[in-house]
N, C-alpha and C positions, 0 to 999 in steps of 0.2 A: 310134563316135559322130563326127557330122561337126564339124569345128570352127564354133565362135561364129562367127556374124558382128560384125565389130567393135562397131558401133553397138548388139548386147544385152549388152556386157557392166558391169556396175557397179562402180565402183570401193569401195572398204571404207567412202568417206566416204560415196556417194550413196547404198550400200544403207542405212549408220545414220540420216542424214538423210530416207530413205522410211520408215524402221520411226517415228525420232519423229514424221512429220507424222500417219503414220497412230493413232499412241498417242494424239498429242493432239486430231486430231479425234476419234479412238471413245469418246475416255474423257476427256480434259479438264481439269476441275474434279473434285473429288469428294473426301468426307470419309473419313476411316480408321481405324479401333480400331487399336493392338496394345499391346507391349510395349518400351519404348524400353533399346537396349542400345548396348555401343561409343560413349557419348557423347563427343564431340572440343568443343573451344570454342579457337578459335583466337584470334590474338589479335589480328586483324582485328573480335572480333565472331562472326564465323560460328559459325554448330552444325552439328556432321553428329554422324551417329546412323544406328542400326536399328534399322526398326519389325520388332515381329517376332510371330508367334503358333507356333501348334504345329505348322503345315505349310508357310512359307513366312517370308522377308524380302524386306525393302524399305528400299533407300537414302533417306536424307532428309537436305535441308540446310536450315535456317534463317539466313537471312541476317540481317544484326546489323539493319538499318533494320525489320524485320518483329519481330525479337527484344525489340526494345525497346517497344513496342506490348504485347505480352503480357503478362495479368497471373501466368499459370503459363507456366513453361517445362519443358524435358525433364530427366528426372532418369531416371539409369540405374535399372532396373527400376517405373520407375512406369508403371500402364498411362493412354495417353493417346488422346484422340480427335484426331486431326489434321484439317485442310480447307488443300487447295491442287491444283497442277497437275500433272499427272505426265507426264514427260517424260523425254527421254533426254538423256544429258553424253556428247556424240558422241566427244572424248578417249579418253575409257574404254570406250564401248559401253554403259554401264549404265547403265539408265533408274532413274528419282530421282521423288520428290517435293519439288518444291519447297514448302516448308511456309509459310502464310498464317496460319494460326490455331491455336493450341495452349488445347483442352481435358482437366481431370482426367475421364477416363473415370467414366459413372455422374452425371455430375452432371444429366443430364438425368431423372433417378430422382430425384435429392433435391429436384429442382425442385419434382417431381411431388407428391413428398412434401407438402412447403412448402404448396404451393398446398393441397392437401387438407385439413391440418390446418386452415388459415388458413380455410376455408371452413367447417370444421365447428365452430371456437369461435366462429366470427362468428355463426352462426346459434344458438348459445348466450347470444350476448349477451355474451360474454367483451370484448369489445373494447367496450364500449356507452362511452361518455363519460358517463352518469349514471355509474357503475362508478368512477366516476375518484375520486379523493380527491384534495382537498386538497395545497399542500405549504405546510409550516411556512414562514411569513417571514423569521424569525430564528429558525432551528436553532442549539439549542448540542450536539447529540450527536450524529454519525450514526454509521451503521451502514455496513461497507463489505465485499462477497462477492465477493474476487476471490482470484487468487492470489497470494500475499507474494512473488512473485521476479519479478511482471509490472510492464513499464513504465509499462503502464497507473497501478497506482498510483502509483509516484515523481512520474507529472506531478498525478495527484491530490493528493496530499500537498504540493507543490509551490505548488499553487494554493490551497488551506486555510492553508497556512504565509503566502501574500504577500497574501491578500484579508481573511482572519480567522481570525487567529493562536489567537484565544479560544476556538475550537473542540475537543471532545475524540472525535476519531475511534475507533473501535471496530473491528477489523479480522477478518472470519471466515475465514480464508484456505482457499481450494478449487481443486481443478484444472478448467481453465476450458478443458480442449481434451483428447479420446479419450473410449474406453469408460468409460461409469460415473460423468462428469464432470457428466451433468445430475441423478443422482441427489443428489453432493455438494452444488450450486448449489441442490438445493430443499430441501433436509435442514437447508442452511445460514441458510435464511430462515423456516423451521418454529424451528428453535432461538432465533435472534435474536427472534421474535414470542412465543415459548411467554417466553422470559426477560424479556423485558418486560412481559411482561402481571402476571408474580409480583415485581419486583423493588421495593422501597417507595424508589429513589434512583439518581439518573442513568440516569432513562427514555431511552431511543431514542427523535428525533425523526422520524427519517426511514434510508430504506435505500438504498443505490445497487448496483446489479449490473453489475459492469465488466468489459472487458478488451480488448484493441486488437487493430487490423486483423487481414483474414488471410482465406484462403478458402472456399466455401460448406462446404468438408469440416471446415477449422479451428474454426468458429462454430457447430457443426451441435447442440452441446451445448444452446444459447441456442434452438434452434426444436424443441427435443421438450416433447411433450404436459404431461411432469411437472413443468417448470420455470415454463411459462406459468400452467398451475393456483395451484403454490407464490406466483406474485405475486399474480393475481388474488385469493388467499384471503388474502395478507398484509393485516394489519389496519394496519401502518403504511405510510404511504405508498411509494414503489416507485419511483427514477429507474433506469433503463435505461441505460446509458453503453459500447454496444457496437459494436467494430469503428470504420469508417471514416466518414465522413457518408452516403458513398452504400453500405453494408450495411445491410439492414434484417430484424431477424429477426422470431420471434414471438414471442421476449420482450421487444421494442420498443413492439408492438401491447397485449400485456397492463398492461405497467406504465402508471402514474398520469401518467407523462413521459418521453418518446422524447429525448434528447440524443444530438447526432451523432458526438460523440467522451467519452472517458472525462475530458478535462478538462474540456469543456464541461459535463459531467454536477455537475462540481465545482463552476464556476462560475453557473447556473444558482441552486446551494444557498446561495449566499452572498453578500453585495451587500458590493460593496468598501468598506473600511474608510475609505480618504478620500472617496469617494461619499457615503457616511453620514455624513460630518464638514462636509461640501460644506451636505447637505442642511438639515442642525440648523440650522447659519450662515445659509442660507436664509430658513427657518421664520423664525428671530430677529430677522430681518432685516424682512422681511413683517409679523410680529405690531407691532414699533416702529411700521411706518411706516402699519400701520390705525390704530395706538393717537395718531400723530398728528394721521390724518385727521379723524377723533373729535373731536379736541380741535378742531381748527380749524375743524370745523361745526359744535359744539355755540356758540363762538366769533361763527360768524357769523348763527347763530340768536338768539344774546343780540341783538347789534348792530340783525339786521331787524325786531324785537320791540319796537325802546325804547319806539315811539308806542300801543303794545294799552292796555288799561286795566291791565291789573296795571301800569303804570309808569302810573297816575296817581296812586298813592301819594305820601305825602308824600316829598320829597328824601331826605329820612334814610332813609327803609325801604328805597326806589331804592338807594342807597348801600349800606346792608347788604347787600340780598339780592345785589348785585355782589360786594360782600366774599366772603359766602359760595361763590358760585359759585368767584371764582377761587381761594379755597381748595379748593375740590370738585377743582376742575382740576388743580390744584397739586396734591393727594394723588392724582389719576386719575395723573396726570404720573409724577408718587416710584414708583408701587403698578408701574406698565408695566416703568418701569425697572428696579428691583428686580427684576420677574421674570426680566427678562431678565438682569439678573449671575448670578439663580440657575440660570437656562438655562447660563447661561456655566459659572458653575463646576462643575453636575452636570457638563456636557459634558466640561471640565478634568481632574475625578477620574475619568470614565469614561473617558478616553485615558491617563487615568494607570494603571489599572488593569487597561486592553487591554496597554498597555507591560509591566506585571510579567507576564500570564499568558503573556508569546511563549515558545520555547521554550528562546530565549538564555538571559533572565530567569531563568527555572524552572531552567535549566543554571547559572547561575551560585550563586543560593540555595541545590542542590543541591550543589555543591561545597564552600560555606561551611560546610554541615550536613556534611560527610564530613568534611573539618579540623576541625572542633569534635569529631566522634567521633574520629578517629585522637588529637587530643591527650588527649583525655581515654582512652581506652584504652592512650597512652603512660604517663599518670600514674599509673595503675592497675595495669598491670603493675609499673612501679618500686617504687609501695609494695609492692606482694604479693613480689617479689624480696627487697628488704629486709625484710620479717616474716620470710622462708623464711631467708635469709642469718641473724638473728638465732637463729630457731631452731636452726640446724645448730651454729653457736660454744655454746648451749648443751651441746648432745650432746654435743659433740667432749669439754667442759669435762668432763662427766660420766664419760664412758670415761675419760681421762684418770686422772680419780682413782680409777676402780678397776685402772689397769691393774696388773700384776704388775710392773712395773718399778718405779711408784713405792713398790709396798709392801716390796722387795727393798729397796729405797736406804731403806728406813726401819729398816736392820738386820734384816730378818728373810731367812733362802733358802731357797730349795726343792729338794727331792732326789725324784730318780724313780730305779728300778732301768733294766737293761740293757734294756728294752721301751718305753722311755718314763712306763710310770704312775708317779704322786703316791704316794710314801710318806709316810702319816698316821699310822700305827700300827706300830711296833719289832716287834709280837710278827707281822706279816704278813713278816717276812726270815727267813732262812735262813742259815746258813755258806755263803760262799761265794758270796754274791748281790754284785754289781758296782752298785755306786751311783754316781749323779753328781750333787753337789752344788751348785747355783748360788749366787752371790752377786749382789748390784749391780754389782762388777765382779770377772768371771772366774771360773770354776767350777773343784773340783777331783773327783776319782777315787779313788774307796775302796771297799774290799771288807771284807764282813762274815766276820768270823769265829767268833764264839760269839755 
């Protein structure tokens, strides 16, 4: 073979730099399934990873400015849908995608889902706003179906605790994320509605179904069939308090009210306690100042009046029925007043009675009631010790007197033969039988001879 001419030959860098122009005009952009393996996070930010399936890999870097943007990232063995540029890292030779967008594989399924169901209970009527109930103004019970170890509740509770302490939450604790999780969340609202409807004290005023952010896969409990039915059929009303403001499932659409977070969901149920304090002071406030207005037109209705024929009575009667009026007024005056101390004081003992039911309160009563049991359970054992202590100095006193010591020291002693038994009877020896006879003090040794 004849040798190259100089000018065709390519060096390592211009052939890689021809292979990438040509990569990235044939192919460009474009989206990619696989299996994310060898995931690196550097500490720049950066991700590299391999995509991979059953017949091929593929380099990928996510760089930290793209990374953060994301609402999923790559997790070794999760399959993911990728979108970016593929191209080559002429250093190495090896062509890469640079990664733009990281999707959970498959969610374009659930979407699909989503939208189906969402079309088929609409057309049910499941969503209708006649459908809707009611919520209680002033709840004092609710109901709460989430899970006992989610954050979701501690902010709810949270918020029940600093808005309106007076509340008594009910809690049906369920797993709110995997297989089997929407059967628990409808099972839990069939219970709570089935107990209520038979219980004759501390009704359920209303329900909440909670639990916080996360994605279409995490949530996917809250958009099957059996959950939406469970609310739609609940007889008490239904707050919704799921995921993030912008998640919206279809058990947002079925309950009675869509809240965009689980605390919002809380606050919502309860109208803050100085708001309500704010408002009364209000009202009070308003009703005095009609009940002066009153006065002071009734006031200048007398005045415009003097010249009518009822005041062409005689002076005296003029005078009286003056009398009487501002008596009238005077007691209109007292009667306003009054109400309003009595406003005042309900008000007074109803904050006085919000203050005992907080949880402090209840915790401290609580504590007083366990010192009063412990001491009197201290008392109790004492005396039972001493009856028991009494009893035993009896017994002792009784063994005592029958013991054989003391009946020995009374002059009497006892003899057994060389086996130990009690000789009672002379004619039970023999010649030759070895006795030992005790006293009270010190025993002696004798043998029988006739």
């Amino acid at each position: 073979m004849p040798a190259p001419a100089p000018e065709s030959v390519l060096s390592v860098t211009q052939l890689t730099r021809k292979i990438r122009e040509l990569i990235e005009l044939e192919i460009g952009e474009a989206w990619i399934e696989g299996e994310v393996s060898n995931l690196r996070v550097q500490r720049s930010g950066h991700q590299y990873f391999t995509l991979k399936d059953s017949g091929a890999q593929l380099s990928c870097v996510l760089f930290k400015g793209n990374a953060m943007r994301q609402t999923h990232l790559p997790e070794d063995g999760r399959k993911v849908l990728l979108f970016g540029e593929i191209s080559v890292y002429e250093a190495r030779g090896n062509y890469q995608m640079i990664v733009r967008e990281v999707r959970p594989a498959g969610v374009g399924d659930l979407q699909a889902k989503f939208d189906e169901l969402k079309r088929k209970l609409a057309a049910e009527g499941l969503f209708d706003q006649a459908r809707k109930k009611p919520l209680p103004k002033f709840p004092t019970r609710i109901g709460v179906v989430t899970s006992a170890s989610a954050a979701a509740l501690r902010d709810m509770l949270h918020v029940w605790e600093r808005r309106a302490p007076w509340l008594r939450i009910t809690i049906f604790p369920v797993r709110v994320q995997g297989s089997g999780a929407e059967h628990e969340i409808a099972d839990a609202i069939h219970k709570l509605n089935h107990w209520n409807q038979h219980t004759t004290s501390d009704k359920l005023d209303v329900l909440v179904v909670a639990r916080g952010g996360g994605s279409l896969e995490d949530l996917w409990c809250f958009n099957e069939e059996v959950v939406a039915r469970a609310i739609a059929a609940s007889d008490l009303p239904v707050v919704s308090g799921v995921g993030h403001e912008i998640d919206f499932t279809i058990a947002d659409f079925a309950a009675d009210l869509r809240a965009p977070t689980p605390s919002a969901a809380a606050e919502v149920l309860t109208p803050d306690r100085a708001e309500l304090a704010a408002t009364l002071d209000g009202l009070a406030h308003r009703a005095k100042r009609s009940m002066d207005q009153r006065v002071t037109m009734l006031d200048y209705q007398l005045q415009s009046r003097s010249g009518a024929e009822l005041f062409n009575m005689p002076r005296f009667a003029i005078r009286e029925r003056q009398q009487q009026l501002d008596s009238a007024l005077d007691d209109l005056t007292d009667l306003a007043e009054d109400t309003l101390e009595s406003r005042d004081d309900r008000l007074h003992r109803l904050q006085e009675k919000l203050a005992r039911l907080t949880p402090s309160a209840q915790l401290a009563s609580t504590n007083d009631r366990l010192d009063q049991l412990q001491r009197r359970m201290v008392e109790l054992t004492t005396h039972r010790l001493e009856k028991l202590t009494d009893a035993l100095g009896h017994r002792q006193s009784l063994l005592h007197a029958i013991s054989p010591d003391v009946v020995l020291a009374r002059g009497y002693s006892l003899t057994t033969d060389s086996t130990g038994r009690i000789i009672r009877d002379a004619d039970t020896l023999s010649p030759g039988d070895e006795l030992t006879t005790k006293f009270a003090k010190g025993s002696v040794r004798s043998k029988v001879e006739s």
